[in-house]
C-alpha positions as CSV (number, residue, x, y, z in Angstrom):
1,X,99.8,124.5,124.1
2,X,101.4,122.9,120.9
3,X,99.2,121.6,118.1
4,X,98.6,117.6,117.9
5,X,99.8,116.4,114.3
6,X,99.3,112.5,113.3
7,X,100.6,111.2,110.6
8,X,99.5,107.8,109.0
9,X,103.3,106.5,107.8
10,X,106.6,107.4,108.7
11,X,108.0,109.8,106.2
12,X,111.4,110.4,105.8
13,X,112.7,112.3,108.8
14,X,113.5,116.0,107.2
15,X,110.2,116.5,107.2
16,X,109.4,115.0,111.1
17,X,112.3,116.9,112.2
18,X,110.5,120.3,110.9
19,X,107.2,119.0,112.3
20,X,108.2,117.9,115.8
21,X,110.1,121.2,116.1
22,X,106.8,123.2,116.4
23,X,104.1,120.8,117.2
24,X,103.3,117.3,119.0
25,X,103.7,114.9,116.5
26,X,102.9,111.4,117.0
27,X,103.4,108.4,113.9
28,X,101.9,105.3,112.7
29,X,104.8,102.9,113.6
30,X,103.9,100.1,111.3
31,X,104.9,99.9,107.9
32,X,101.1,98.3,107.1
33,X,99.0,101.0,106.9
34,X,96.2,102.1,109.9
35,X,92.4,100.7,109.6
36,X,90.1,104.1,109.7
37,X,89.2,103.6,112.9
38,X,92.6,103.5,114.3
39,X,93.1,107.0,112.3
40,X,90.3,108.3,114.0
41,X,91.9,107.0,117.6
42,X,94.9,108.1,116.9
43,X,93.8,111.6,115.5
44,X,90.9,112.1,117.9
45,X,92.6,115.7,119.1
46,X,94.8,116.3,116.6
47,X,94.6,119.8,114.5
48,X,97.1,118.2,111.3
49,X,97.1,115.2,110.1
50,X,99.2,113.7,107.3
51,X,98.1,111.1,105.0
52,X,99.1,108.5,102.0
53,X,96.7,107.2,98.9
54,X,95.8,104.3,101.1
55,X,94.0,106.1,103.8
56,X,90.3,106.0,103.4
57,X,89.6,109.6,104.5
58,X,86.0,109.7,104.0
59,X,82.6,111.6,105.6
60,X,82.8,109.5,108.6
61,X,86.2,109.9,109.5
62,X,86.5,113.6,109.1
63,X,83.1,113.7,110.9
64,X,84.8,112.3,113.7
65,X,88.1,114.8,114.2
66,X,86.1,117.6,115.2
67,X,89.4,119.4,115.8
68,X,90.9,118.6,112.5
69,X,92.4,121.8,110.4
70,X,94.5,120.8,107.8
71,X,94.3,117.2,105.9
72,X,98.5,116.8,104.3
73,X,98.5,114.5,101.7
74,X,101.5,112.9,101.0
75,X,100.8,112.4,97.4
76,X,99.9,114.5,94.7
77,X,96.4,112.5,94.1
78,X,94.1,113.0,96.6
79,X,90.7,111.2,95.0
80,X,91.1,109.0,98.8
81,X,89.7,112.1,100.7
82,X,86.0,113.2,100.6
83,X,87.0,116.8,99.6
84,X,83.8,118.3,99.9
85,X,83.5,117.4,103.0
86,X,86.4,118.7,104.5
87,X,85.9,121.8,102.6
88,X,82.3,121.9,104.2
89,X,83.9,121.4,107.8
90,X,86.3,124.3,106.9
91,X,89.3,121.9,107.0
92,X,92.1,123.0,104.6
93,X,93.1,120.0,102.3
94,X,97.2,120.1,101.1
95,X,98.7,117.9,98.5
96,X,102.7,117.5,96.4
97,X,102.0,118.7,93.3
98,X,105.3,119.1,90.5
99,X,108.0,117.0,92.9
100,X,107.9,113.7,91.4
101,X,107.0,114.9,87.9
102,X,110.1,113.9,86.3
103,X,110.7,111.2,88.9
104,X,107.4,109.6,87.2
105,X,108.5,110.4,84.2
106,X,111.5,108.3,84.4
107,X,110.1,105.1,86.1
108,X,106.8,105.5,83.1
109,X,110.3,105.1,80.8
110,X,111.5,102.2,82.7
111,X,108.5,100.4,81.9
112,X,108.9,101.2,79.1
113,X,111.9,100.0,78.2
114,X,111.6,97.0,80.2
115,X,108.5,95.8,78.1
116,X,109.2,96.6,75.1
117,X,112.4,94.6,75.4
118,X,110.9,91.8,77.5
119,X,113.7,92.3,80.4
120,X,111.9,91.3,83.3
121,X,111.4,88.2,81.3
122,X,114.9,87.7,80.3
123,X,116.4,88.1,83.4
124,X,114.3,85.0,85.2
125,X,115.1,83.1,81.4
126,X,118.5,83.7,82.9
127,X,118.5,83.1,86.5
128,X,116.0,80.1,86.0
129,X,118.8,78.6,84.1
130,X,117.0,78.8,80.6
131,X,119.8,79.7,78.8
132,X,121.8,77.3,77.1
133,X,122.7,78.4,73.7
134,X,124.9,81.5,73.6
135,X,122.8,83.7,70.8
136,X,119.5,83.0,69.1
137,X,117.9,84.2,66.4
138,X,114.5,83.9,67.9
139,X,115.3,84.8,71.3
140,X,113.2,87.1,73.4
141,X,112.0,89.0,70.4
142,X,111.0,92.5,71.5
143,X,109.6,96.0,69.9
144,X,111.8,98.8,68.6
145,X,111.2,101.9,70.7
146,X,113.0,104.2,68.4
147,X,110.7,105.5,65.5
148,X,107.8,104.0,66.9
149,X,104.4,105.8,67.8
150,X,103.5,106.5,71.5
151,X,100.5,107.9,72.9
152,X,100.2,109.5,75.5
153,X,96.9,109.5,77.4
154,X,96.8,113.0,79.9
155,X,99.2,115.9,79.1
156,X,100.3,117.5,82.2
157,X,102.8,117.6,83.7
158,X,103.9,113.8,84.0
159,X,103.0,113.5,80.4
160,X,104.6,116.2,79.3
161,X,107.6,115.0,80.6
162,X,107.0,111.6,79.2
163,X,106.7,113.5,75.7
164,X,110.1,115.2,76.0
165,X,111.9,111.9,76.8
166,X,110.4,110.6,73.6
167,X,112.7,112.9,71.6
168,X,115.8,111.0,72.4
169,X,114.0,108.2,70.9
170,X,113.0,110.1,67.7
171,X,109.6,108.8,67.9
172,X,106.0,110.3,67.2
173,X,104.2,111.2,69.9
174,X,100.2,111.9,70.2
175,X,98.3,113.1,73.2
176,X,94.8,113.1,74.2
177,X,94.3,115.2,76.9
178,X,91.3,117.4,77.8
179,X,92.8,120.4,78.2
180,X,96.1,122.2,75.9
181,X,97.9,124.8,77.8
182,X,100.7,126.9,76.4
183,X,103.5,124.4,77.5
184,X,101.8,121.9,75.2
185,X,101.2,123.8,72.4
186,X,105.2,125.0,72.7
187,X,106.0,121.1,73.3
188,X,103.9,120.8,69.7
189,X,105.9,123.2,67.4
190,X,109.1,121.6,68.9
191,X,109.0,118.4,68.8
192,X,107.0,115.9,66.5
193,X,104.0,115.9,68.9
194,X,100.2,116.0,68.1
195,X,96.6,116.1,69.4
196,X,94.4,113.3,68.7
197,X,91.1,111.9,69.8
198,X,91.6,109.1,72.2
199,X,90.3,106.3,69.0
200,X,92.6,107.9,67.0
201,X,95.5,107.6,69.4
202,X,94.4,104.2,70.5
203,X,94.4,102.8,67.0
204,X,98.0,104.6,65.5
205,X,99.8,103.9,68.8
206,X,102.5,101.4,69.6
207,X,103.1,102.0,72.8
208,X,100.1,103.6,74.9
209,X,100.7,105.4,78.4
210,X,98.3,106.6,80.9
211,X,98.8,109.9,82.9
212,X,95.4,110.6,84.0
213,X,93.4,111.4,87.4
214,X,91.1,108.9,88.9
215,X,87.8,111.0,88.3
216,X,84.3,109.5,87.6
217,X,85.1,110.5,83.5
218,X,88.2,108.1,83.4
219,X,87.4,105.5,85.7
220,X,88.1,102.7,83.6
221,X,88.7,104.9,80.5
222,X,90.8,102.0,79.1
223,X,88.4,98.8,78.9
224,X,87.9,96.0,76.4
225,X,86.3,98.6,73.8
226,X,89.4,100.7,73.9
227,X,92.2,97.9,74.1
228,X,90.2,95.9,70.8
229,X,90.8,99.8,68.8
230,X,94.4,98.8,70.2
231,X,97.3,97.7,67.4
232,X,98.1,94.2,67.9
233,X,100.8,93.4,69.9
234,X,100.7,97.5,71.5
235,X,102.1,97.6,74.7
236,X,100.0,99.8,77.7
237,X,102.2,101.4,80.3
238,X,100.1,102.3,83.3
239,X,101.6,104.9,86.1
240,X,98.4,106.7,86.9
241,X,95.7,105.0,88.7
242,X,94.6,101.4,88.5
243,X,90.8,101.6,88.3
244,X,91.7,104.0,85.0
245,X,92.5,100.3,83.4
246,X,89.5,97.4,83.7
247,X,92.0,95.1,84.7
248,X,89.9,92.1,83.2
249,X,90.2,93.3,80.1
250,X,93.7,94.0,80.2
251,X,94.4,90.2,81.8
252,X,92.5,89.0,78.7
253,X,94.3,91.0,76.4
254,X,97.6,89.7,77.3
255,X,96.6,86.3,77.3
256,X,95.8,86.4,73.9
257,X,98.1,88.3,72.2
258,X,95.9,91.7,71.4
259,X,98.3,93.1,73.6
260,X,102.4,92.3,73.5
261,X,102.9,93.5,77.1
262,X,102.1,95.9,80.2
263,X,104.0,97.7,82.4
264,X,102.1,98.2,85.7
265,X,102.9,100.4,88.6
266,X,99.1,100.9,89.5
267,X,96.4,98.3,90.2
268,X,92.8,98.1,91.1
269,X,93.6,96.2,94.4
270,X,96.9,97.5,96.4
271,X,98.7,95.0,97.2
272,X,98.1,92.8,94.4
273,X,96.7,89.6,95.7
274,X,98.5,86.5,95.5
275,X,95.7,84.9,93.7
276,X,95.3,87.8,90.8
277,X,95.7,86.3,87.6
278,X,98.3,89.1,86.3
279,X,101.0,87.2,88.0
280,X,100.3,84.6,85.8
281,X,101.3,86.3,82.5
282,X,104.6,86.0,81.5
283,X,104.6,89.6,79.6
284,X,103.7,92.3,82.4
285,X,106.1,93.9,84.3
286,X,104.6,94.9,87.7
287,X,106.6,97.6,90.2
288,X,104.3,97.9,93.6
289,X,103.2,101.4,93.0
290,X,107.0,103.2,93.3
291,X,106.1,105.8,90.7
292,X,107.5,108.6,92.9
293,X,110.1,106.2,94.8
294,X,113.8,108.1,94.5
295,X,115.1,109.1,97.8
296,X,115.9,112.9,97.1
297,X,111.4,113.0,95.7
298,X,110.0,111.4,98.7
299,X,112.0,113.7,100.9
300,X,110.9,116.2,99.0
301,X,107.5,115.6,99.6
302,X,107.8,115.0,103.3
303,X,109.6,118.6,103.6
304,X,106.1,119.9,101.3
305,X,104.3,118.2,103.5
306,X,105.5,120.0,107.1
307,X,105.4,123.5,105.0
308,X,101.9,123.1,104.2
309,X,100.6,121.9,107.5
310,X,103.2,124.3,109.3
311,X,101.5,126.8,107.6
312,X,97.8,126.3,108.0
313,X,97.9,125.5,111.6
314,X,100.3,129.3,111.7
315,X,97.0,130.9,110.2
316,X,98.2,131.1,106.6
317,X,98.0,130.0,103.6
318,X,99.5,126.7,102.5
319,X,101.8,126.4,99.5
320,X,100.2,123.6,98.2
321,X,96.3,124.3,98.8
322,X,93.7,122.3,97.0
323,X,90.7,124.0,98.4
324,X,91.7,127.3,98.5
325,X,88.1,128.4,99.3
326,X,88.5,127.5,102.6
327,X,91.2,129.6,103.5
């Protein structure tokens, strides 16, 4: 009898078609996510299931798929499943890892860009029909990139892909990052790139970026302690997590002027609700968490997704493992 396999969203179809050639697949039809109970409905016999960042897969809902093997995350964050647990139930946990590094990397530039030149701004002064003198000397007054200092907050392998951009831009770049591998320390002697504690980086930095996990150390790593060390008029580019940022500070911030601008891809409420003060501010640019959003990466990911529960429920060992001590 075929394995059951569930899977919380409809992924793009490379990665069904390899599923629902070797198992019974059944998929969450609505593009608004499933409540936890109706993942444990739908899931209640399944061996695989396959999840997103928004799926709250915690104690009690692992608790109740007693025939659960294999956890897929489609994502390379996982911090929305009680690992332990699983690991404890002997259930093999799978994530992305590496596909939508550089795919990050560019939409983290976007933001970039589009801040420090005040473009999302520009185009509504356009479309609003703002525009009535043809060139002004005052107008829309934004930041040089080039030259300027950015610092880079979690050295990976987003960030390290952030830092190579960077060199197009001749800028300086410091990192703070709790760990310096050998692709780092390679990245350092080529490129004008340096370690620095995180009040150091804070302080010297134009333009700060976030590449961080969501972990108990950096939840809310960036607060109103950390933005005051911030230059005035420094712009913050967030593509990590939201709850990395206190996002009251950061709305203050921007209302006054400590900070010249945001770009968001990450908040600490997905979606954003209408009522969040954010959308008030005239200089943040906010894209609704599309960090990873090219078509070729999210395939991608959907095709890493069938090889790793493909291969746990075949009796081996996933590519993509994050408890490996279960297997």
């Amino acid at each position: 009898m075929a394995h059951k396999v569930f899977v919380t969203r409809k992924i793009p179809q490379e990665g069904i078609d390899m599923l629902t050639s070797k198992f019974d697949v059944s998929i969450w039809q609505s593009e608004y996510p499933p409540t936890k109970n109706e993942i444990i409905e739908m899931a209640a016999d399944c061996q695989g299931l396959i999840t997103l960042l928004s799926d709250p897969v915690d104690s009690e809902l692992i608790a109740k798929l007693p025939n659960l093997r294999v956890i897929a995350q489609y994502a390379v964050g996982y911090d929305n499943i009680d690992v332990k647990e699983a690991s404890k139930r002997g259930i093999l946990i799978t994530n992305t890892p590496g596909v939508l590094t550089e795919t990050t990397a560019d939409l983290t530039w976007a933001l970039i860009l589009a801040t420090a030149r005040r473009i999302a701004e520009a185009d509504r002064y356009v479309r609003n029909g703002k525009w009535h003198v043809a060139w002004g000397p005052q107008l829309l007054l934004g930041i040089d990139i080039h030259g300027a200092t950015l610092g880079i907050v979690g050295m990976g392998r987003i960030g390290q892909a952030v830092a190579r951009r960077a060199r197009g831009f001749d800028m300086r770049v410091l990192y703070h990052s709790r760990s310096r591998n050998d692709d780092v320390a390679a990245m350092e002697n080529q490129m004008n790139l340096k370690p620095a504690k995180l009040e150091t980086l804070l302080r010297e930095s134009d333009i700060v970026s976030l590449h961080v996990p969501l972990t108990s150390e950096t939840y809310h790593l960036i607060g109103k302690k950390e933005i005051e060390m911030m230059k005035q008029g420094a712009i913050l580019i967030n593509t990590s997590r939201g709850q990395v940022v206190n996002q009251e500070a950061l709305v203050e911030a921007l209302s006054t002027g400590k900070l010249g601008g945001a770009g968001i891809d990450v908040f600490r409420e997905e979606p954003i609700k209408e009522d969040d003060p954010l959308l008030d501010l005239e200089n943040v640019v906010l894209v609704p968490h599309i960090g990873s959003a090219s078509r070729k990466t999210r395939t991608t990911m959907s095709v890493m997704c069938a090889r790793n529960v493909i291969a746990a429920l075949n009796n081996e060992k996933p590519p993509n493992i994050v408890n490996p001590e279960v297997f």
